[in-house]
Backbone and ligand atoms as CSV (ligand in chain L), in Angstrom:
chain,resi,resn,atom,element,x,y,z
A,1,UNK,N,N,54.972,-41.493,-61.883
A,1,UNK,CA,C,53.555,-41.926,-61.806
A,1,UNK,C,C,53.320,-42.625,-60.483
A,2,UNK,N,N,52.573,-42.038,-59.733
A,2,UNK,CA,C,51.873,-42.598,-58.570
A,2,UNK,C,C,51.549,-44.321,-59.084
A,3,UNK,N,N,51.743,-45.176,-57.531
A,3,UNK,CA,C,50.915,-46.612,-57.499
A,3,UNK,C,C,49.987,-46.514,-56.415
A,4,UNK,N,N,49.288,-47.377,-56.570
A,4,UNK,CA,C,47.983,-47.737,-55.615
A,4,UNK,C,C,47.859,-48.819,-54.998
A,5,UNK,N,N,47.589,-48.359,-53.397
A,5,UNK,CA,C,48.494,-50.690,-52.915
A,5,UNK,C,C,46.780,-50.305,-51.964
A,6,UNK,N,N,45.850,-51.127,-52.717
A,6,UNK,CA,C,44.547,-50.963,-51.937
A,6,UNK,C,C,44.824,-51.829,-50.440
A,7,UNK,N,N,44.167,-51.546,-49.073
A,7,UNK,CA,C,44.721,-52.343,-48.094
A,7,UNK,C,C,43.934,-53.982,-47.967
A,8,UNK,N,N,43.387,-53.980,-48.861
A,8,UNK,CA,C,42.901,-55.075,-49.091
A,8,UNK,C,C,43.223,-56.416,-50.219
A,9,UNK,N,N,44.307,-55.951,-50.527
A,9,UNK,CA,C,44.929,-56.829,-51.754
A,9,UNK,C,C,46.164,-57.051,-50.893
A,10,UNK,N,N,46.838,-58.766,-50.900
A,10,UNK,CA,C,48.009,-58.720,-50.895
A,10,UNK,C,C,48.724,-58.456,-52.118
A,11,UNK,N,N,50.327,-58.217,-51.291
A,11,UNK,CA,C,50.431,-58.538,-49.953
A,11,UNK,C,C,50.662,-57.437,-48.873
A,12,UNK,N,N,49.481,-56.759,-49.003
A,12,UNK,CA,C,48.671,-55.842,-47.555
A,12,UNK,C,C,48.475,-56.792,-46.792
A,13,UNK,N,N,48.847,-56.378,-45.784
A,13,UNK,CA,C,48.215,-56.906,-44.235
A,13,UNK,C,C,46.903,-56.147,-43.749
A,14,UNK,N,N,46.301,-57.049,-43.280
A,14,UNK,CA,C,45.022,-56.410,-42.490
A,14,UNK,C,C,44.717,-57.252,-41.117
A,15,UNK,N,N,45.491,-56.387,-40.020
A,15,UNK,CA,C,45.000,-57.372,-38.649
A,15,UNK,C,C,43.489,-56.646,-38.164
A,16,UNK,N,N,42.577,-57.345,-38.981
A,16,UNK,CA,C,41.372,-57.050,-38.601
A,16,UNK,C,C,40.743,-57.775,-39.430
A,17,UNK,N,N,39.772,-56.936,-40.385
A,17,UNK,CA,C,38.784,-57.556,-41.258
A,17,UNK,C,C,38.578,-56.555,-42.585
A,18,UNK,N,N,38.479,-57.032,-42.982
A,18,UNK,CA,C,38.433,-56.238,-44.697
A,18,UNK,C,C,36.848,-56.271,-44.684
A,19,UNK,N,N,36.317,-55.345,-44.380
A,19,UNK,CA,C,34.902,-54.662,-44.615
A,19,UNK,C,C,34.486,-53.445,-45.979
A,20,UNK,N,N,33.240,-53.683,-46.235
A,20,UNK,CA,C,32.481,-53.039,-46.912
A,20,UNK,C,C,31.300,-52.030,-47.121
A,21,UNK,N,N,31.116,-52.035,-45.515
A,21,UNK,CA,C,30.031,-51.525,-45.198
A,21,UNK,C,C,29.835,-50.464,-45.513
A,22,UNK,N,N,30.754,-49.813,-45.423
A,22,UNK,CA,C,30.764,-48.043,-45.221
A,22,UNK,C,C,31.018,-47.648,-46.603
A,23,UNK,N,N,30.799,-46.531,-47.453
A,23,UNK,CA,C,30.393,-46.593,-48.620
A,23,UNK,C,C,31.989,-45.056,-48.853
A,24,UNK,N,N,32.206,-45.642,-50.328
A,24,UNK,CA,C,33.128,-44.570,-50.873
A,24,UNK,C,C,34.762,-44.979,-50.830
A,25,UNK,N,N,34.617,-46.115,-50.304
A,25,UNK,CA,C,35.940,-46.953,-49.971
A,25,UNK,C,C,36.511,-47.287,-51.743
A,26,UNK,N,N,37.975,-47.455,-52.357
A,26,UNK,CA,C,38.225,-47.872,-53.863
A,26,UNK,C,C,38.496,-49.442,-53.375
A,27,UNK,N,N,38.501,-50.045,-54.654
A,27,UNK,CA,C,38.794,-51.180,-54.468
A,27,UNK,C,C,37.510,-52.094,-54.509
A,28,UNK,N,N,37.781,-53.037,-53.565
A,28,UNK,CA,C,36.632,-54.390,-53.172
A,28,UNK,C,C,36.285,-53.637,-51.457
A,29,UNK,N,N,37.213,-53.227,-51.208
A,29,UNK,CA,C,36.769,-53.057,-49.267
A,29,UNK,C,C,37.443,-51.979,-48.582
A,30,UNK,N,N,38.219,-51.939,-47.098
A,30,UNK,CA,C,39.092,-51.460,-46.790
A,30,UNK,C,C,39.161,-52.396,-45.592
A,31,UNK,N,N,40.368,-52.222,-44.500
A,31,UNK,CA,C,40.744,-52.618,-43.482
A,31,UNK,C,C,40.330,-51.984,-41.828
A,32,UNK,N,N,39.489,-52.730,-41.684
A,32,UNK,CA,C,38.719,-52.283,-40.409
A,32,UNK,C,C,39.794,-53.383,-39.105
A,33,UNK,N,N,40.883,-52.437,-39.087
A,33,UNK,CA,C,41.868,-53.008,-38.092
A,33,UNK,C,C,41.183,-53.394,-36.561
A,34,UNK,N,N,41.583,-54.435,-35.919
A,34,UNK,CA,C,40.907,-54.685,-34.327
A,34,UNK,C,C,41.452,-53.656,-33.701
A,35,UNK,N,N,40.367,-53.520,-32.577
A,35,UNK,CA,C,40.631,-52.351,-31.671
A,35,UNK,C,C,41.686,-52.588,-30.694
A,36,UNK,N,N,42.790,-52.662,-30.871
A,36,UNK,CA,C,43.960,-52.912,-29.647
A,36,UNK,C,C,45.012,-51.811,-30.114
A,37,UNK,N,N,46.036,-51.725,-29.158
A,37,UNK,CA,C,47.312,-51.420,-29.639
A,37,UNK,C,C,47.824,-52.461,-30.440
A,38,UNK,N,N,48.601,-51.859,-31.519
A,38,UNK,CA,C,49.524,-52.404,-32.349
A,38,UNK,C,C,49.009,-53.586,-33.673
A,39,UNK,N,N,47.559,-53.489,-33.690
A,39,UNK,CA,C,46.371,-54.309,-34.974
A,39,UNK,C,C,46.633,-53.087,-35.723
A,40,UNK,N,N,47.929,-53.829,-36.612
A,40,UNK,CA,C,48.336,-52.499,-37.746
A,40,UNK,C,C,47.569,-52.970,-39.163
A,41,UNK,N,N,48.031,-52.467,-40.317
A,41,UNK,CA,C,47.757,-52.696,-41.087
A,41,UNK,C,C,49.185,-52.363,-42.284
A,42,UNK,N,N,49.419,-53.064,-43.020
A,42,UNK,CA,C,50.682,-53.057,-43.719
A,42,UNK,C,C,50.913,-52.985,-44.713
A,43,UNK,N,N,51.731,-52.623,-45.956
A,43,UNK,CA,C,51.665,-51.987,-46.879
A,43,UNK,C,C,53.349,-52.518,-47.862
A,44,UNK,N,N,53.387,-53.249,-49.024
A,44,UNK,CA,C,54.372,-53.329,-49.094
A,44,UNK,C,C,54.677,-52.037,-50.390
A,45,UNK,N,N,55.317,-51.623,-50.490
A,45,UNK,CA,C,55.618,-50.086,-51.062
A,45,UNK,C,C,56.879,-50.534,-52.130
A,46,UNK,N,N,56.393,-50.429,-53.846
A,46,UNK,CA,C,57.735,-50.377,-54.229
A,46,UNK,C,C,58.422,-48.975,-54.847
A,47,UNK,N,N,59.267,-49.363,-54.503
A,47,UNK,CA,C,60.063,-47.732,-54.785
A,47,UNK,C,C,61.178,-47.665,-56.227
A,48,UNK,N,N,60.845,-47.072,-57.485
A,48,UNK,CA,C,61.793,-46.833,-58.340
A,48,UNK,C,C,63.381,-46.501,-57.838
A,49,UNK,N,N,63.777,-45.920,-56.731
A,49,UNK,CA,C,64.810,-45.754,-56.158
A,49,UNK,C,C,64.845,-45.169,-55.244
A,50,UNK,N,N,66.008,-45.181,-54.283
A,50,UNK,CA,C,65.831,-44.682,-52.856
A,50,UNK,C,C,65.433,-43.082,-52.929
A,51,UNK,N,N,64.819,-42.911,-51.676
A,51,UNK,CA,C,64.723,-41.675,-51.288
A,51,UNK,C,C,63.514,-41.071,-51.035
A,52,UNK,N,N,63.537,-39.830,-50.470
A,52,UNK,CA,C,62.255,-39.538,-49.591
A,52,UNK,C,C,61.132,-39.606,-50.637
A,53,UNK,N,N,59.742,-40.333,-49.925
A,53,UNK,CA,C,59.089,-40.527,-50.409
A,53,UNK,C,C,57.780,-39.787,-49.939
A,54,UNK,N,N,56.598,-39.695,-50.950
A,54,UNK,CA,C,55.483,-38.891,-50.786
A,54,UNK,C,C,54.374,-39.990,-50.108
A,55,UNK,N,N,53.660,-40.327,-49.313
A,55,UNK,CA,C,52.799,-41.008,-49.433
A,55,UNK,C,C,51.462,-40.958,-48.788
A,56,UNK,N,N,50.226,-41.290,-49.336
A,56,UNK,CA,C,48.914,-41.061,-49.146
A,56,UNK,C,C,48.785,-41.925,-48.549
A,57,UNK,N,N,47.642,-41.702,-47.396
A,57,UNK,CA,C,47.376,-43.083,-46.955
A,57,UNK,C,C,45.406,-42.601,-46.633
A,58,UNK,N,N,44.118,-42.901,-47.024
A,58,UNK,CA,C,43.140,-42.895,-47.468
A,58,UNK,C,C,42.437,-43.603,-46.377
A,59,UNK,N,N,42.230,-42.695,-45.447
A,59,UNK,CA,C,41.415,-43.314,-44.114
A,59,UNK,C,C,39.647,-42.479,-43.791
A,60,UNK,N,N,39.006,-43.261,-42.881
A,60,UNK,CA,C,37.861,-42.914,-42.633
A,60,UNK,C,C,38.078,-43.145,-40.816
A,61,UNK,N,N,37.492,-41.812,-39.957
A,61,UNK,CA,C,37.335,-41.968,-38.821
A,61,UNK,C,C,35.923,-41.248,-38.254
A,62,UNK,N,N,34.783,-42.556,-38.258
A,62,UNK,CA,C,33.625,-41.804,-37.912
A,62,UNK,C,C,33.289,-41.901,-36.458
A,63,UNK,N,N,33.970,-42.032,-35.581
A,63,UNK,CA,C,34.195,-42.290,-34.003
A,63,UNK,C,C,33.533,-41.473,-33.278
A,64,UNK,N,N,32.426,-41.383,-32.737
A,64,UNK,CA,C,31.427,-40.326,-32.454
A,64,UNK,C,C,32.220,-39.539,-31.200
A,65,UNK,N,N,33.003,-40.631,-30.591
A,65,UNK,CA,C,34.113,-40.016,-29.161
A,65,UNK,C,C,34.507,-38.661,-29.819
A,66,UNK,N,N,34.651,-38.385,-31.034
A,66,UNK,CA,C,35.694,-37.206,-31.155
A,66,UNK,C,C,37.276,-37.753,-31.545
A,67,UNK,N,N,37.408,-38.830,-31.128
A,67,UNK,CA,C,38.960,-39.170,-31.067
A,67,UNK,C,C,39.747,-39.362,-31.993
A,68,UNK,N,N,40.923,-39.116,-32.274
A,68,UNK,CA,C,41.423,-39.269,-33.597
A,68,UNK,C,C,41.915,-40.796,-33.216
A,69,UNK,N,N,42.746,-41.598,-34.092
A,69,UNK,CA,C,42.959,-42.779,-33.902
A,69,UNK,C,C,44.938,-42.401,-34.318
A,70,UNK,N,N,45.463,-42.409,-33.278
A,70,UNK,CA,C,47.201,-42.262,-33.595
A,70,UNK,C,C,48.096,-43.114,-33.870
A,71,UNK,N,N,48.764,-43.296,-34.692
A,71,UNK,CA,C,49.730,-44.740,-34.849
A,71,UNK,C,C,51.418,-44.208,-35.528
A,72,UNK,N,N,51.869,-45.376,-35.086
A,72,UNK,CA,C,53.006,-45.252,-35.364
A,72,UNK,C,C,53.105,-45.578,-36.864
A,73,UNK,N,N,54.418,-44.904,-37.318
A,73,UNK,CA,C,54.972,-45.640,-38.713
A,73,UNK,C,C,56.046,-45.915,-39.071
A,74,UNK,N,N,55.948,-47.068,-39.175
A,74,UNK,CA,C,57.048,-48.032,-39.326
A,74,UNK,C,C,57.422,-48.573,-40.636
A,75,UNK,N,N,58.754,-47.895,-41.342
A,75,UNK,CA,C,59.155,-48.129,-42.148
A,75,UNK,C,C,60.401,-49.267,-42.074
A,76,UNK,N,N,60.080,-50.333,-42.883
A,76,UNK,CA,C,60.746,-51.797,-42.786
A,76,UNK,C,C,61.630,-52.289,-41.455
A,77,UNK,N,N,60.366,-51.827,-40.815
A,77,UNK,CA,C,60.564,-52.363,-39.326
A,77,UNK,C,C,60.958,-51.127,-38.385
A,78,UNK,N,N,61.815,-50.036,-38.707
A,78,UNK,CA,C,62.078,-48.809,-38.174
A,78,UNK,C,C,60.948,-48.229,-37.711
A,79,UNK,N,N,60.393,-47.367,-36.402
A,79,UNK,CA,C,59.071,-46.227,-36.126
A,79,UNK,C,C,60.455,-45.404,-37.156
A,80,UNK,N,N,59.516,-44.774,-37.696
A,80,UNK,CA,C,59.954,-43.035,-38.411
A,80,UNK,C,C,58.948,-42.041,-37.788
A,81,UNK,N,N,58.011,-42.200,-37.291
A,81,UNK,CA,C,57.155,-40.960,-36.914
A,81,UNK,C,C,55.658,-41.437,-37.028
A,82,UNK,N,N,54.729,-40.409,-36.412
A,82,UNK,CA,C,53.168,-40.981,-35.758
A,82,UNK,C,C,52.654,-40.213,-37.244
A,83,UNK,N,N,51.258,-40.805,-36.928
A,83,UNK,CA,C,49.846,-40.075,-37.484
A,83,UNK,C,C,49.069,-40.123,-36.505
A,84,UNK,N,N,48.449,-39.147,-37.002
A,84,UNK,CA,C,46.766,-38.714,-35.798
A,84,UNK,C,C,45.798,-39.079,-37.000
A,85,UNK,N,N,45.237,-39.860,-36.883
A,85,UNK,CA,C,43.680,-40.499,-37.978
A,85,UNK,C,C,42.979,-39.173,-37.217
A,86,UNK,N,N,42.595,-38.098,-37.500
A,86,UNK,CA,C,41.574,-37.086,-37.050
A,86,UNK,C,C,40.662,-37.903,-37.887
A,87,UNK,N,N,39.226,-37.232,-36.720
A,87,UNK,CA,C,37.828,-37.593,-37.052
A,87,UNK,C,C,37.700,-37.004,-38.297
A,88,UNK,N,N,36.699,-37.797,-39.584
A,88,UNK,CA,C,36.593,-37.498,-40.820
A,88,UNK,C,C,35.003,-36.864,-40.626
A,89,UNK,N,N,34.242,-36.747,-40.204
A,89,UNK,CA,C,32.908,-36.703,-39.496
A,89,UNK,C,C,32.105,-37.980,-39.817
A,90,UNK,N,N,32.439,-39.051,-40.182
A,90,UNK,CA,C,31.484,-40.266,-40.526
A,90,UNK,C,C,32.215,-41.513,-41.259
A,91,UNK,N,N,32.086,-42.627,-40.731
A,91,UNK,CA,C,32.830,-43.802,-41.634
A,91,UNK,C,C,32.894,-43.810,-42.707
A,92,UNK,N,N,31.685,-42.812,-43.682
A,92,UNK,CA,C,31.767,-43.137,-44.813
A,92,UNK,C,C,32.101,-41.651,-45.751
A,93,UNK,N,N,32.873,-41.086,-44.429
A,93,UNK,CA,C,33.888,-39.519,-44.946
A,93,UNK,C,C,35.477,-40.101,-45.063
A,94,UNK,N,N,35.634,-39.841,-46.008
A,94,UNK,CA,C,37.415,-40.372,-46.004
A,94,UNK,C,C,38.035,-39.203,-46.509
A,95,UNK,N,N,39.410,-39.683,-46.039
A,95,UNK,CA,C,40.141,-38.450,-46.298
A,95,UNK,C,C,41.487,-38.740,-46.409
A,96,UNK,N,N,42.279,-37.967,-46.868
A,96,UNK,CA,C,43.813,-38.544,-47.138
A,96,UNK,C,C,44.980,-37.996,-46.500
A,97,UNK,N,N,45.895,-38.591,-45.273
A,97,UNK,CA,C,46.960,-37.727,-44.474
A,97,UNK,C,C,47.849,-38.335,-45.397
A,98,UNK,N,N,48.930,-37.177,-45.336
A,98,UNK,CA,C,50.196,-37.023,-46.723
A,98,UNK,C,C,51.517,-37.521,-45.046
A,99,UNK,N,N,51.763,-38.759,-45.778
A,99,UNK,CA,C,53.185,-38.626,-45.186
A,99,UNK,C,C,54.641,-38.751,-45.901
A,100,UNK,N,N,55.689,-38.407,-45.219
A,100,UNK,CA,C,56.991,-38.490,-46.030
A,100,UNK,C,C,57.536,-39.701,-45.441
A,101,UNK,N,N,58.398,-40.496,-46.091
A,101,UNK,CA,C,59.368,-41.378,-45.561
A,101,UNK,C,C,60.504,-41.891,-46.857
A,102,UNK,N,N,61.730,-41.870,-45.874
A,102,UNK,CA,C,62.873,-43.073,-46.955
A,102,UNK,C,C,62.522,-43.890,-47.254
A,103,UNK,N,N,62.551,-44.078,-48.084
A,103,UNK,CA,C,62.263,-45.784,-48.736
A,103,UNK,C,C,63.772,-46.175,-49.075
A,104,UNK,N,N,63.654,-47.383,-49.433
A,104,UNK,CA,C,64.670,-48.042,-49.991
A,104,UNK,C,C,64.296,-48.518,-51.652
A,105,UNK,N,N,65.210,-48.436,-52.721
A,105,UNK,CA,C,64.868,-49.070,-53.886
A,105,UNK,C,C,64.726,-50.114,-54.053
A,106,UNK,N,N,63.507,-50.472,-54.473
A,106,UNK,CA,C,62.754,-51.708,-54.198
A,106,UNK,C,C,61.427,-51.455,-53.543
A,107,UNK,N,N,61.596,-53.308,-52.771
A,107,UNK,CA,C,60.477,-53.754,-51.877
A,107,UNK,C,C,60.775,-52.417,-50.470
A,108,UNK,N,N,60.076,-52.123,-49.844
A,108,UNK,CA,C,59.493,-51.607,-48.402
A,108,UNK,C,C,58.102,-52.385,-48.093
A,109,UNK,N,N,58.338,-52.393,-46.988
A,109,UNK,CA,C,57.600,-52.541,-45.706
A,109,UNK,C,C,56.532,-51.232,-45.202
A,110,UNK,N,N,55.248,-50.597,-45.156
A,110,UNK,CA,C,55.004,-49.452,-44.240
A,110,UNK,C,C,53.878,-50.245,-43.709
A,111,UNK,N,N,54.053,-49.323,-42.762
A,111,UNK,CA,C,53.223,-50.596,-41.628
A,111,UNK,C,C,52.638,-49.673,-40.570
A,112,UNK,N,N,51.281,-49.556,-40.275
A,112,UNK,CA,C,50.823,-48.583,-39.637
A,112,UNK,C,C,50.299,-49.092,-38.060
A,113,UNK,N,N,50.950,-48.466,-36.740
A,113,UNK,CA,C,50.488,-49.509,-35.903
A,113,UNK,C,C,49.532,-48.695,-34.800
A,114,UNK,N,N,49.003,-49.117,-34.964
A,114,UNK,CA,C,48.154,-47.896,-33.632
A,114,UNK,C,C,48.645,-48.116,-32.593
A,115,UNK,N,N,48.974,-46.600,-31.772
A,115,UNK,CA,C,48.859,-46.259,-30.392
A,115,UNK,C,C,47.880,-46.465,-29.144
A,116,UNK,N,N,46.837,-46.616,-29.517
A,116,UNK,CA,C,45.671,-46.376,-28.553
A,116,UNK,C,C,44.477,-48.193,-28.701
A,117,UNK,N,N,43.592,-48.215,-27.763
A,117,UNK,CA,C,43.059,-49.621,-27.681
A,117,UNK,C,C,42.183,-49.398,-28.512
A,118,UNK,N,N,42.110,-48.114,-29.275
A,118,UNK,CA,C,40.971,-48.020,-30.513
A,118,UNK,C,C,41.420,-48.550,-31.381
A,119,UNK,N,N,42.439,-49.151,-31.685
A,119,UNK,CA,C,43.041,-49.415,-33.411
A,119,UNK,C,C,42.854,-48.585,-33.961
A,120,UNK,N,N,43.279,-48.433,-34.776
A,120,UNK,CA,C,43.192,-47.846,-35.964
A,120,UNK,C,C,41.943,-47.285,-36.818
A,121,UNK,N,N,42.197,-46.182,-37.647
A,121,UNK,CA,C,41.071,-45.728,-38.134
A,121,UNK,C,C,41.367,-46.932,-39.133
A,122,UNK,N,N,39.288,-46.849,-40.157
A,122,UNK,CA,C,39.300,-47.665,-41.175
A,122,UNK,C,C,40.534,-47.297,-42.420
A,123,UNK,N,N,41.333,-47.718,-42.982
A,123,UNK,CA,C,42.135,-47.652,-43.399
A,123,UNK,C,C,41.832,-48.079,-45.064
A,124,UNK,N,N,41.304,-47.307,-46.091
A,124,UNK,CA,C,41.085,-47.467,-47.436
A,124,UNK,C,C,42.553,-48.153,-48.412
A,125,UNK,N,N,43.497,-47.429,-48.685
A,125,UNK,CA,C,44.633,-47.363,-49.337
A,125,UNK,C,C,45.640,-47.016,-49.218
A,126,UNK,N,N,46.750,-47.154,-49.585
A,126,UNK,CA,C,48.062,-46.012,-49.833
A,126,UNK,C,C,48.355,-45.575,-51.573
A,127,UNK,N,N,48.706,-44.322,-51.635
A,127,UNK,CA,C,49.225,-44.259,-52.903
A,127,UNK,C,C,50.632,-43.435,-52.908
A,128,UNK,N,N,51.156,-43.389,-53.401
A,128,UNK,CA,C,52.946,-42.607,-53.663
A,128,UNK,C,C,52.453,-41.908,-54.521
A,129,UNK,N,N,52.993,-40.413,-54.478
A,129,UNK,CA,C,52.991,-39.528,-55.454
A,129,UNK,C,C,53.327,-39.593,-56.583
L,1,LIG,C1,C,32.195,-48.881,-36.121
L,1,LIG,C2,C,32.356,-48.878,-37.639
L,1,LIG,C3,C,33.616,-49.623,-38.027
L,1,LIG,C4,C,34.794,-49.038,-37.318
L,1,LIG,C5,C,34.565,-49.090,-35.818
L,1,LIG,C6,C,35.688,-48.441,-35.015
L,1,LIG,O1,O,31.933,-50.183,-35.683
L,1,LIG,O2,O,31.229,-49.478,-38.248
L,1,LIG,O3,O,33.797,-49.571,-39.447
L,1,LIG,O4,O,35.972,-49.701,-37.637
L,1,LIG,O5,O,33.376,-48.411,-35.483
L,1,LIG,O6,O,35.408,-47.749,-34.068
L,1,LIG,O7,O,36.857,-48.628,-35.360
């Protein structure tokens, strides 16, 4: 059974602001990370037992630039590999990129850090398959 770690509940990190504006978000909000490199947003992930894991992560990118928003991912402190936040066509279009990673049994760490001085797309949730 899938869990649901909204990015707005600890203990999520949000280096930004937990906004509401934009409509279709679950929860109370989502994480409208600051526009810099590395204003991640964080995720503590528990895992029934080790091993590769499925995971959703529930973003909105209405960036009229066109630009996707790219970040690293960092599993309990490790980069394991990027995302591209592609444009959703509107803040209040969300959409869900599927990533894989090891976990460890237990507590994890995922931690999403942007590449670019855009930060991060708005960032809704994570869920595990
Ligand atoms: C707009 C939008 C924000 C978004 C920001 C961005 O200001 O309202 O929700 O985070 O653009 O470009 O990241």
């Amino acid at each position: 059974v899938g869990q649901r770690y909204e990015a707005e509940t600890a203990p999520a990190v949000c280096q930004g602001t937990i906004d509401s504006n934009h409509t279709g978000f679950t929860g109370t909000g989502f994480c409208n990370g600051t526009a810099a490199v590395g204003a991640y947003v964080q995720f503590t992930v528990n895992a029934a037992q080790a091993g590769t894991a499925t995971l959703g992560v529930r973003y909105a990118n209405g960036a009229s630039s066109g630009a996707a928003r790219p970040a690293n991912v960092v599993v309990n402190g490790t980069t394991v590999g990027t995302v591209s936040f592609e444009v959703t066509g509107g803040w209040s279009t969300w959409s869900t990129k599927s990533l894989t990673a090891a976990l460890n049994a237990g507590s994890n760490t995922v931690r999403l850090e942007p590449t670019t001085a855009d930060g991060l797309a708005n960032i809704d949730r994570l869920d595990t398959a």
